[in-house]
N, C-alpha and C positions, 0 to 999 in steps of 0.2 A: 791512419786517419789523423796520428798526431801531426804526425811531419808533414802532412799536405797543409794543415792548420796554422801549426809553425811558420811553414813558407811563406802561407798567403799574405800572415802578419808582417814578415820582413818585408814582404815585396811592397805592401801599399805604407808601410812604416816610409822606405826609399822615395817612396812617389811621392809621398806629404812633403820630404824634405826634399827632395829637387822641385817642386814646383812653388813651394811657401816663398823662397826670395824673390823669384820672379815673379811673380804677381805684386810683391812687397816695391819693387823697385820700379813696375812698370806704373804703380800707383801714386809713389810721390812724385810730383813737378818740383824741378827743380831752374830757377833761374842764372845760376852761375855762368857768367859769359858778358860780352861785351852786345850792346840793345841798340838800336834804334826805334823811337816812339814817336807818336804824334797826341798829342792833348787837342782834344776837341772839345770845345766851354762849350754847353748847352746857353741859351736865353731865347725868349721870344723871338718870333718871326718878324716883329718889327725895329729889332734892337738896332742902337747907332750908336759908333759907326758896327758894321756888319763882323759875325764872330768870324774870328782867325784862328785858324790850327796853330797851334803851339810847335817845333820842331824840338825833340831831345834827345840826347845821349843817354846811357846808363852802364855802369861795369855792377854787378853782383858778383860779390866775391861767395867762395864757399861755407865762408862760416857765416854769413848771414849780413854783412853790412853791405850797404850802394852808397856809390857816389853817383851824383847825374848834375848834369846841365841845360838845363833849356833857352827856347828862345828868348824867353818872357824876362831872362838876367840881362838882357842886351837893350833890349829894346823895351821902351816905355808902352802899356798896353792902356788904352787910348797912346794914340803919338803925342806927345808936348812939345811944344817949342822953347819954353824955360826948362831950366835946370832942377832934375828929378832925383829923386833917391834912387841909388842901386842897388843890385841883391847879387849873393854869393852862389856858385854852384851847391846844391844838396849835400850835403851827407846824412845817412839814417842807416833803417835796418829794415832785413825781408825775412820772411817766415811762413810756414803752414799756417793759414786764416782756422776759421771757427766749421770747413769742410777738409774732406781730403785731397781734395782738387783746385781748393783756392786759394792764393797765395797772397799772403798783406805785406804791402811794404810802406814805410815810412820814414820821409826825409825833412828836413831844416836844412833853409835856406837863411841866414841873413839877410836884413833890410839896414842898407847902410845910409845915413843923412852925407850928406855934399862933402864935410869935413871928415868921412870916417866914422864920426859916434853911431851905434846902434839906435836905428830908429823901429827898427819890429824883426818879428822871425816870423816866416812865412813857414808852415807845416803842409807838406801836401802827403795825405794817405791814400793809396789806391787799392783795391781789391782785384785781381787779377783772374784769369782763367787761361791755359797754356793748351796750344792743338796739340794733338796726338801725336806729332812727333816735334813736340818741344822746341820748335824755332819760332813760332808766333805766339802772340800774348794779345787779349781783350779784357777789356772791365769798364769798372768806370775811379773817377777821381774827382777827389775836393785840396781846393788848397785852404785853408785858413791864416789869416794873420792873426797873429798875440800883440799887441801893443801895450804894454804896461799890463792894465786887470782884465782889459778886453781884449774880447776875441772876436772878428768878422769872417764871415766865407768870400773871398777873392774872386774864388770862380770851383764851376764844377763841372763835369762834365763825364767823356768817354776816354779812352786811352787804350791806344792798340800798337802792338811793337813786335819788331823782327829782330830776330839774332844774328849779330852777323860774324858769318860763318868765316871758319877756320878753312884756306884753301889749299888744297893740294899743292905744294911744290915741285918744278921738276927737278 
C-alpha cells in the first residue's frame, strides 16, 4: 500500500511540473516583434473635418521598451497651410498592465517649434489585449500633451495592430 502511495505521489508531483510552465507561458502576452497599428480618435458624429485613422509602426523590444512612429509626425492633424510644430517618433515602455492579459505601453514623443526648441512632449498610453495567438492586438488609447505645468488630451481613441510576421526563406 506504501509504494502504490509513493508512486501516486511522484506521478501527479511530474504532472504539476510539466504542466505549471505551460499554462505559465501560454498566459503571458508578450509584444516583442515588429507592429503595424492604426489609431482610430473617437469624437462626435458631427466632428470637422471628419476623424482619420492614424497609420503606425511599432518595434517592442524584449526587455520592455518601444519605439513607434505614426502618421500624425508627418502630417499636421487638421491640415494647415502655415507652418506647424513637428513631433519626434516615440520612444517609451511596455509591460503586464493591472490584468494578466493586458498589456500598457507608454511612449513620448517631442513637440518641436519651427527652430528646433521644445514646444511640448506628446505622451500616448495604450492598454492592449493580444488574440490567442499573439499576432493581433486591440485596446484603446489616449495621447496627452504636457506644455510647461499643463496638460491636454490630444486625442483618444481605439488602437488595433498586426505583427508582422517573420517569413520563411527558401
Amino acid at each position: 500500500m506504501r509504494s502504490k502511495m509513493f508512486l501516486a505521489s511522484i506521478v501527479c508531483g511530474l504532472i504539476a511540473i510539466a504542466i505549471q510552465p505551460i499554462s505559465a507561458t501560454a498566459a503571458t502576452p508578450n509584444l516583442a516583434g515588429s507592429w503595424q497599428f492604426i489609431l482610430t480618435p473617437t469624437a462626435p458624429p458631427t466632428a470637422t473635418p471628419p476623424v482619420v485613422e492614424i497609420p503606425g509602426l511599432a518595434t517592442f523590444t524584449t526587455d520592455g521598451s518601444v519605439i513607434e512612429t505614426d502618421g500624425s509626425e508627418f502630417v499636421p492633424n487638421p491640415p494647415s497651410a502655415t507652418p506647424t510644430n513637428s513631433s519626434t517618433p516615440g520612444h517609451g515602455i511596455w509591460q503586464l498592465a493591472n490584468t494578466p492579459v493586458t498589456l500598457y505601453v507608454q511612449y513620448f514623443s517631442l513637440v518641436l517649434n519651427p527652430d528646433g526648441s521644445l514646444f511640448a512632449r506628446n505622451i500616448t498610453t495604450m492598454f492592449l489585449t493580444e488574440n490567442s495567438k499573439g499576432n493581433q492586438f486591440t485596446g484603446s488609447y489616449t495621447t496627452d500633451q504636457e506644455m510647461g505645468g499643463a496638460t491636454k488630451t490630444l486625442s483618444s481613441g481605439t488602437v488595433s495592430g498586426q505583427l508582422i510576421p517573420h517569413v520563411a526563406l527558401p
